[in-house]
C-alpha positions in Angstrom: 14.0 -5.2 -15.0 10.8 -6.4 -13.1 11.6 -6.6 -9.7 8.8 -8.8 -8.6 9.1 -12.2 -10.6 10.4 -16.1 -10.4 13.6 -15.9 -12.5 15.1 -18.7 -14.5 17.5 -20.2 -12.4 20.6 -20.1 -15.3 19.9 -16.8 -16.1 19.4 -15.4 -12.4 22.8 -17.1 -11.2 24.9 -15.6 -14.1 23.0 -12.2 -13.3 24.3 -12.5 -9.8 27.7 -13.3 -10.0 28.1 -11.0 -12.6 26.5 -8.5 -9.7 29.0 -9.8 -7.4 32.4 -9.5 -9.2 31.8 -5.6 -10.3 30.1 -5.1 -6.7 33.5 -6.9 -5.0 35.9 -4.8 -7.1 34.2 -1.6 -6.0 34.2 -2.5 -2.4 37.3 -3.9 -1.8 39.4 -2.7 -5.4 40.0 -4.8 -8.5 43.3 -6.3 -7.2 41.3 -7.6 -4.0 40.5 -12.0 -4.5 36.9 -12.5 -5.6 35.8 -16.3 -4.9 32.5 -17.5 -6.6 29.7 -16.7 -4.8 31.5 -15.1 -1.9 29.0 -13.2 -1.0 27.4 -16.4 0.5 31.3 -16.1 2.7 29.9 -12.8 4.5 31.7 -10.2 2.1 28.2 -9.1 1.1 26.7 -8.6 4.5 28.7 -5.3 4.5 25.7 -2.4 4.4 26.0 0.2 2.3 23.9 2.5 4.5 25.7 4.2 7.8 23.6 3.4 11.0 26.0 5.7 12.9 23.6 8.1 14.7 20.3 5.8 13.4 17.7 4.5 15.5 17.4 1.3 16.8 14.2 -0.9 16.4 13.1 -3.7 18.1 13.8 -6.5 16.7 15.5 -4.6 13.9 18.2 -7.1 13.0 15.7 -10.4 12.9 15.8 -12.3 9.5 13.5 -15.3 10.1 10.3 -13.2 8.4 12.0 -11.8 5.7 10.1 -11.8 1.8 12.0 -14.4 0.6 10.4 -13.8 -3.2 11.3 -10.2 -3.6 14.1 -9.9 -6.2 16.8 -7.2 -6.0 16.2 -5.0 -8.6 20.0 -4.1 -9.4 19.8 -0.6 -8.3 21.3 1.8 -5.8 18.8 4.5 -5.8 17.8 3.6 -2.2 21.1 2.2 -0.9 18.8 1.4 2.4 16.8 -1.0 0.2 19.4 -2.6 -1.3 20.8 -3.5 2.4 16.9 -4.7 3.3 17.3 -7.3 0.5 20.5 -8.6 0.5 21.4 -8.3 4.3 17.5 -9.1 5.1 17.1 -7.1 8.5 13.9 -5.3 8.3 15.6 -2.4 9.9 17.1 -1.4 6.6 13.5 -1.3 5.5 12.7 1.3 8.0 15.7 3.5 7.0 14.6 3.6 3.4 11.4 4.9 4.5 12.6 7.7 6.8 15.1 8.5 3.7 12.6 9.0 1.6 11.3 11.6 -0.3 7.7 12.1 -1.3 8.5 14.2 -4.4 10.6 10.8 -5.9 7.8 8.4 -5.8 7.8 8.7 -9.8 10.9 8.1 -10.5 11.5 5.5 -8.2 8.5 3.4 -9.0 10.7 0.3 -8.7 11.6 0.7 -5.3 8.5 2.0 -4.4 6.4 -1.2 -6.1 9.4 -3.4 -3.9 8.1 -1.3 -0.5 4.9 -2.4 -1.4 5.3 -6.2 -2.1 7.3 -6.3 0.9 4.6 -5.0 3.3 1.6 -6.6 1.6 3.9 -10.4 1.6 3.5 -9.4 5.4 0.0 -8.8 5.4 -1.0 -11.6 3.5 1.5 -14.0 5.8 -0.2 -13.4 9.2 -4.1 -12.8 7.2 -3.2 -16.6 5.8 -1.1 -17.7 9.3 1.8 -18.7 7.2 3.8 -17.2 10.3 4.2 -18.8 13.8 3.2 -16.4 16.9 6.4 -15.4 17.5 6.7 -14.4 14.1 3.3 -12.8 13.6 4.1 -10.3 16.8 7.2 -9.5 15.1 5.3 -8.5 12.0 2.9 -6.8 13.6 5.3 -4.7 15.4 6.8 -3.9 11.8 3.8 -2.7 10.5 3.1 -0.6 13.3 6.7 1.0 12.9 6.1 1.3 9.1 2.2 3.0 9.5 4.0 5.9 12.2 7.2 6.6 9.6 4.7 6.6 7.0 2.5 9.3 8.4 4.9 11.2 9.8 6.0 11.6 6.4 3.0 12.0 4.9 1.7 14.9 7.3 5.4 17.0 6.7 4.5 16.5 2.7 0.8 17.8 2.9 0.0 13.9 2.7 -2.9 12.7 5.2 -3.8 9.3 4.8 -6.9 7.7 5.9 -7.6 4.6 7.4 -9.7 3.6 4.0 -6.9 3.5 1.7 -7.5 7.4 0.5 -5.2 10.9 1.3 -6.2 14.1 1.2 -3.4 16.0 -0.7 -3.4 20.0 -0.2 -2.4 21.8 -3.3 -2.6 25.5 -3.3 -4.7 25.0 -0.7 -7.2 22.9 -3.0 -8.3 19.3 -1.1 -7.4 17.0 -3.4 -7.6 13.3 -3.5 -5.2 10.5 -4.0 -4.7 6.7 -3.5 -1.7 5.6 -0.7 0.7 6.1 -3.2 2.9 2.9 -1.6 -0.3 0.6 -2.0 -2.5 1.5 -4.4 -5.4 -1.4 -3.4 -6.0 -0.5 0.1 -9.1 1.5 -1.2 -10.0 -0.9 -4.0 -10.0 -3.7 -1.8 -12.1 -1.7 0.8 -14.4 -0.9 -1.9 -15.1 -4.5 -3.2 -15.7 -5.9 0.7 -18.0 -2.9 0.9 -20.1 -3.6 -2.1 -20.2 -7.2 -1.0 -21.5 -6.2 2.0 -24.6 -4.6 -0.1 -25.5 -7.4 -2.1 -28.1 -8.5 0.4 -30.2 -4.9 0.3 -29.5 -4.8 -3.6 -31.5 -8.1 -3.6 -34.4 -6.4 -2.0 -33.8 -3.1 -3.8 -34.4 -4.5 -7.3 -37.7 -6.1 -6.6 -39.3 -2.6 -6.0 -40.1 -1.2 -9.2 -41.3 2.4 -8.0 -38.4 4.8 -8.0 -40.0 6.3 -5.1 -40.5 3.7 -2.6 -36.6 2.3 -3.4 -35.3 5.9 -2.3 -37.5 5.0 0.8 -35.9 1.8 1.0 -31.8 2.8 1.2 -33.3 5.8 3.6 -33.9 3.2 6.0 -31.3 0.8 5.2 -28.6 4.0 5.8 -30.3 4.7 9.4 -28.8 1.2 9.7 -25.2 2.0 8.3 -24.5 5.2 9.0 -27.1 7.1 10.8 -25.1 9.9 12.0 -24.9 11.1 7.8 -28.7 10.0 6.9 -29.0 14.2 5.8 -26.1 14.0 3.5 -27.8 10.5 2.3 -31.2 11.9 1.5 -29.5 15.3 -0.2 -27.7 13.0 -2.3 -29.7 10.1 -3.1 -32.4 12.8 -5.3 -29.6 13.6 -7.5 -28.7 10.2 -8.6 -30.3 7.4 -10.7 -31.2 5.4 -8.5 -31.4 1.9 -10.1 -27.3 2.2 -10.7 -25.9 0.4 -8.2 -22.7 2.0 -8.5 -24.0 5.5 -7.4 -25.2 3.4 -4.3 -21.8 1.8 -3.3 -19.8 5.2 -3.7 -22.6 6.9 -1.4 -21.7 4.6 1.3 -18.5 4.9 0.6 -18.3 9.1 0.8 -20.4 9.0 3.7 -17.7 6.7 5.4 -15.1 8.5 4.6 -16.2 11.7 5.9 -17.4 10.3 9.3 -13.2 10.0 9.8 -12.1 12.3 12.0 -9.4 14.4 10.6 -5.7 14.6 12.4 -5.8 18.0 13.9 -2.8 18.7 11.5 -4.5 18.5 8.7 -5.5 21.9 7.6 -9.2 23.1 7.8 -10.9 23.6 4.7 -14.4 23.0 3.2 -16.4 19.3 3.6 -15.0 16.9 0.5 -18.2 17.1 -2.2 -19.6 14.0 -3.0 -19.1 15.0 -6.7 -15.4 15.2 -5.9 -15.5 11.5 -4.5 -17.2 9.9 -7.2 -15.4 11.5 -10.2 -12.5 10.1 -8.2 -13.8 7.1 -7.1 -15.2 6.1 -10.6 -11.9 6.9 -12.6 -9.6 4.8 -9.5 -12.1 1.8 -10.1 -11.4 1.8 -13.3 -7.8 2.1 -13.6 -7.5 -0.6 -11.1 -10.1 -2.8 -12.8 -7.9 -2.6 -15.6 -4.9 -4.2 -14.0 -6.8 -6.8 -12.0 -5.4 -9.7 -13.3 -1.5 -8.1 -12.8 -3.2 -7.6 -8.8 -4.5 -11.4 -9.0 -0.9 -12.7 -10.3 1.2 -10.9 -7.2 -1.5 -11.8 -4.6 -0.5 -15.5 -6.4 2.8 -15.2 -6.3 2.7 -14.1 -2.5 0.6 -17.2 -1.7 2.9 -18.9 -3.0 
């Protein structure tokens, strides 16, 4: 069932209450009085996940900035979630996250693709001011919580995340990369403001018809972007064709992303290759290309 959709209203009401009866019976036992939509009475309010022992946030228990187009998907995989939908306190939210396991991300792809509508309605809420001050602190201070439980978790799996949208993943030892696997766009998005940004030296770039004198050109345009890497820049730019503009973008791109500093957790091992990156990099763009317009409809639907 897609979890991330405007139901028909007939259909989505029988759905419910058909929801509610079973879910009344095994709450309170068959015998127990069920009254039509009683979960709107406070019977449903009950969570199914124990805070006995849990931590409590700030603002845990507010409601007023809840996603109020995320559909509940019918599941009890992540009983946490579940709670974060129906009872709406974004403190339920926070439990699923500190619940969960790294290793399941697969097979909860539902709740995982929930997670990440739920924090990117945020994002785009305050980026759009849809959300009065008060609520747009409260947000913020969400996110904040969500970005620590997040790495935390991350870091214990072998997960570092970087502040471009990429994680280096240790396997066997081997760097690898990987997309943040609860938002996939960070790092396409990054990329496309990126190559925006390039458009005005790409202008100038393809009036010079010498290959020669355009290597000379991005030289100088990199002293202006990233200095500090202008020896990786003029090792690399050699072993390209430098009339694809793609080759350009991911350059800038690499160079970036090694000019992070790395969490003194993360373990020491040998400089990411630019080859690495771009085999990467080209293969992401591409996947994600692919499902732009499914991207376009939820960024829509969030507006919205």
């Amino acid at each position: 069932m897609t979890v991330f959709r405007l139901y028909n209203g007939s259909v989505m009401k029988e759905e419910l209450e058909k929801y509610h009866k079973k879910e009344h019976a095994k709450r309170y036992g068959t015998n127990a009085k069920y009254q039509k939509s009683s979960f709107n009475l406070g019977w449903r309010i009950q969570p199914l996940t124990s805070i006995k022992g849990r931590k409590s946030y700030k603002w845990g228990k507010e409601t007023s900035t809840h996603p109020d187009n995320l559909a509940n998907p019918f599941t009890k995989r992540v009983p946490s979630l579940i709670d974060f939908l129906q009872i709406k306190e974004p403190r339920y939210l926070f439990y699923a996250l500190e619940d969960w396991e790294i290793s399941d991300t697969d097979k909860l792809s539902v709740e995982a693709d929930l997670i990440s509508k739920a924090i990117l309605y945020w994002r785009l809420m305050i980026f759009t001011n849809q959300f009065n001050d008060d609520q747009k602190n409260k947000v913020k201070h969400y996110l904040k919580i969500i970005s620590k439980i997040a790495l935390k978790k991350f870091e214990k799996n072998g997960f570092w995340p970087y502040p471009d949208g990429l994680m280096h993943v240790y396997k066997e030892g081997k760097l690898n990369l990987e997309y943040n696997i609860f938002n996939d766009t960070i790092f396409f998005n990054f990329y496309k403001e990126f190559a925006n940004s390039l458009k005005i030296y790409f202008r100038e770039s393809d009036s010079i018809s010498d290959n020669k004198l355009k290597q000379d050109y991005w030289i100088k345009i990199c002293k202006i972007i990233n200095k500090k890497k202008l020896t990786y820049f003029k090792k690399i730019i050699k072993e390209i064709d430098i009339n694809e503009k793609l080759f350009i973008v991911i350059i800038f791109l690499y160079l970036n992303h090694i000019s992070y500093k790395a969490e003194s957790s993360e373990p020491k091992n040998d400089k990411l290759s630019f080859k690495s990156f771009y085999e990467f990099t080209v293969k992401y763009i591409n996947d994600i290309e692919k499902n732009i317009t499914s991207i376009n409809d939820i960024s829509v639907t969030l507006m919205n």
